[in-house]
C-alpha positions in Angstrom: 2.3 8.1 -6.9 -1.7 9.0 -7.1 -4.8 7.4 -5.8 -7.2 6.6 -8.6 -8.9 9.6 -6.9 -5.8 11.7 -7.6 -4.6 11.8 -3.9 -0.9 12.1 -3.8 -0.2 9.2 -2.1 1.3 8.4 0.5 0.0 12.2 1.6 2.6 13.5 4.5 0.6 15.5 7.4 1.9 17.8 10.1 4.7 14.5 10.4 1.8 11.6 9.6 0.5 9.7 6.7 -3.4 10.2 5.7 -5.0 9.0 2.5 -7.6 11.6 0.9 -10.4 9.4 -0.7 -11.6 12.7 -3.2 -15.3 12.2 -3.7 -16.0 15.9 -3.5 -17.0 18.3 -6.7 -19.0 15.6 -8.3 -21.9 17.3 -7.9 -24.8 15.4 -9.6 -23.2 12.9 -11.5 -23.2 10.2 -9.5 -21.9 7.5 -12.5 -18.5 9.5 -12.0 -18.6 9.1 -8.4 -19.2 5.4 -8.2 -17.0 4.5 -10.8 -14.3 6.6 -8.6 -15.1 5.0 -5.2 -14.7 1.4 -6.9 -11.6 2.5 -8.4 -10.2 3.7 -4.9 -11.9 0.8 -3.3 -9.6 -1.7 -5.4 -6.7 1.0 -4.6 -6.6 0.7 -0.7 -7.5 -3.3 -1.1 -4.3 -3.6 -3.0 -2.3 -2.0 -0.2 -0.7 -4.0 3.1 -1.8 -1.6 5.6 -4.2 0.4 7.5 -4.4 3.4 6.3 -6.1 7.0 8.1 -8.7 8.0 5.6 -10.1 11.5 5.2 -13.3 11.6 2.7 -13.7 14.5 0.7 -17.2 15.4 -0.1 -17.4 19.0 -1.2 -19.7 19.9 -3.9 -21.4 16.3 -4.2 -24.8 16.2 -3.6 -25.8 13.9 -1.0 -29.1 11.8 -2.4 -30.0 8.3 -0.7 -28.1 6.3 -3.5 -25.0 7.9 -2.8 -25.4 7.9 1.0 -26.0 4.1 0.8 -23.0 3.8 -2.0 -21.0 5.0 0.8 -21.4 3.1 3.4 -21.2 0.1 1.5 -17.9 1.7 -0.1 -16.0 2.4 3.8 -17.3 -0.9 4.6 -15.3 -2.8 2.7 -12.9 -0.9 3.2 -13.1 -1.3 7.1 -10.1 -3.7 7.7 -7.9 -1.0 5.8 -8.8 1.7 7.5 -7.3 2.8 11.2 -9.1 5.8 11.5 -11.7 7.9 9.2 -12.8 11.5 9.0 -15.3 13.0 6.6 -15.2 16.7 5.3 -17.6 18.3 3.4 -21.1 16.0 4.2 -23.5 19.5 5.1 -25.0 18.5 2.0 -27.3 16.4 3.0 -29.4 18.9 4.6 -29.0 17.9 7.7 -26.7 18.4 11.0 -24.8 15.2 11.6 -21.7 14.5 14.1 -20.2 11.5 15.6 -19.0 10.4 18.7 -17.1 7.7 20.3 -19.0 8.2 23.7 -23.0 7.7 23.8 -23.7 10.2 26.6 -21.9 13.0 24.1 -24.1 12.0 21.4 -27.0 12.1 23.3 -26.1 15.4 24.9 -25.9 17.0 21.2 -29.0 15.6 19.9 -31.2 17.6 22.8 -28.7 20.9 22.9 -29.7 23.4 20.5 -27.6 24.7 18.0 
């Protein structure tokens, strides 16, 4: 079966499951985009599981109104999802990372690059 997206899913990993929510190669048309994060929203609502989520964002340009469309999108999505990973977010022009730990964080912001 395939994700509204076009993820193969369920996607089989190095011997786990992951979901690919494909957002990438939308470049500037942001219509397409949103109508493909509701589509995948409705998707991973419909399903009786949590669900390790990797976001593709390759080759979509990262403006405020698809920043915010975002995190409103992997909110709702938040009791679906175990665990999340994003590839492809150097678009928006700046260095971003995450951490579970706030000392880590904080010792990345000051180190140079």
């Amino acid at each position: 079966m395939k994700s509204p997206g076009g993820s193969i899913f369920p996607y089989y990993y190095k011997g786990g499951e992951i979901h690919c929510l494909k957002y990438g190669s939308k470049h500037k048309d942001q219509n397409k985009l949103f109508d493909v994060m509701r589509q995948e929203e409705a998707f991973i609502l419909g399903i009786n599981k949590k669900l390790k989520v990797w976001v593709d964002m390759y080759e979509t340009k990262i403006a405020k109104e698809v920043l915010d469309q975002l995190i409103c999108n992997i909110n709702n999505l938040k009791d679906h999802v175990d665990k999340l990973s994003f590839v492809g977010l150097s678009g928006m022009g700046q260095s971003v990372s995450f951490y579970a730990d706030p000392e880590e964080a904080k010792t990345w912001l000051i180190t140079d690059r």
